[in-house]
C-alpha positions in Angstrom: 0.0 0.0 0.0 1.0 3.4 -0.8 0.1 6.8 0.8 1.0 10.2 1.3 1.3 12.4 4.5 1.2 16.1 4.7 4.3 17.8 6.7 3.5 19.9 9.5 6.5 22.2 10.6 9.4 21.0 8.5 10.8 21.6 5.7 9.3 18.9 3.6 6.2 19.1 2.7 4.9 15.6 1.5 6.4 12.3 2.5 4.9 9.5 0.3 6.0 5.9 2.1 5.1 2.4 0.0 4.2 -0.1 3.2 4.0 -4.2 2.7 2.4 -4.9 6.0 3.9 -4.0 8.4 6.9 -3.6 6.6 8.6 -0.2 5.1 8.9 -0.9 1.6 9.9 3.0 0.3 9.9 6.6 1.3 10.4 9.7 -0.4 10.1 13.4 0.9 9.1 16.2 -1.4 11.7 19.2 -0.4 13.7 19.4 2.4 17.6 18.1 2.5 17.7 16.3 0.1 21.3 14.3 1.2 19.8 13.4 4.8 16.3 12.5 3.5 17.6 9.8 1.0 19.5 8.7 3.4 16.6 8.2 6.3 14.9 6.5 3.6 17.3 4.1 3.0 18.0 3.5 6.7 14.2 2.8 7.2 13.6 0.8 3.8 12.8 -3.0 5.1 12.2 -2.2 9.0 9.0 -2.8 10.6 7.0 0.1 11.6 7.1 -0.1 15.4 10.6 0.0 14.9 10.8 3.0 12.7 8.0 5.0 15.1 10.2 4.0 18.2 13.8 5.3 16.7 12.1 8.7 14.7 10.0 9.9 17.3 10.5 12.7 19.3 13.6 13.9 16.9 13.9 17.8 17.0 15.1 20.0 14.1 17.3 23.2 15.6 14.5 25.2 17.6 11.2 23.2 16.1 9.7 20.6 17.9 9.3 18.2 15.0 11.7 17.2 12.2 11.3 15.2 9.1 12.5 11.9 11.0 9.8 12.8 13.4 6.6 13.6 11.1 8.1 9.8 9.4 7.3 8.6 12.1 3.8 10.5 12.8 2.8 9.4 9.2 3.3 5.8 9.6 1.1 6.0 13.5 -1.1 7.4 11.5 -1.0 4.3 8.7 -1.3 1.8 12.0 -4.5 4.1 13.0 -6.1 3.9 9.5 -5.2 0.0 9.0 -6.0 -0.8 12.5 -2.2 -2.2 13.2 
């Protein structure tokens, strides 16, 4: 399954993520840093959601209280939510 999540407080504004199961499949970010988003999206590619949500969450950018590891891992709590996970 594939779905896209709307960025709140970051500088990417979309993150689409492709999701077998339970399982990351792919993730992209539409803006942002470009270097450090390909390579969150790598780290994440095969991991199982809890474990994604319990290393990304909480992650702070500079003075905001989210970052794009962070709304990662609000999208995919929000995918368990929707698929009842």
């Amino acid at each position: 399954m594939t779905f896209s999540y709307k960025t709140m407080g970051t500088c990417s504004q979309y993150i689409n993520i492709s999701v077998d199961g339970k399982i990351i499949e792919d993730v992209s970010f539409t803006g942002g840093c470009a270097g450090n988003l390909k390579g969150i999206a790598a780290l994440v590619k095969g991991m199982d959601i809890d474990d994604a949500i319990a290393k990304l969450s909480g992650i702070t950018c500079g003075f905001k209280p989210t970052s794009c590891p962070d709304q990662l891992a609000r999208a995919l709590k929000e995918y368990k939510e929707q698929n009842n996970f």
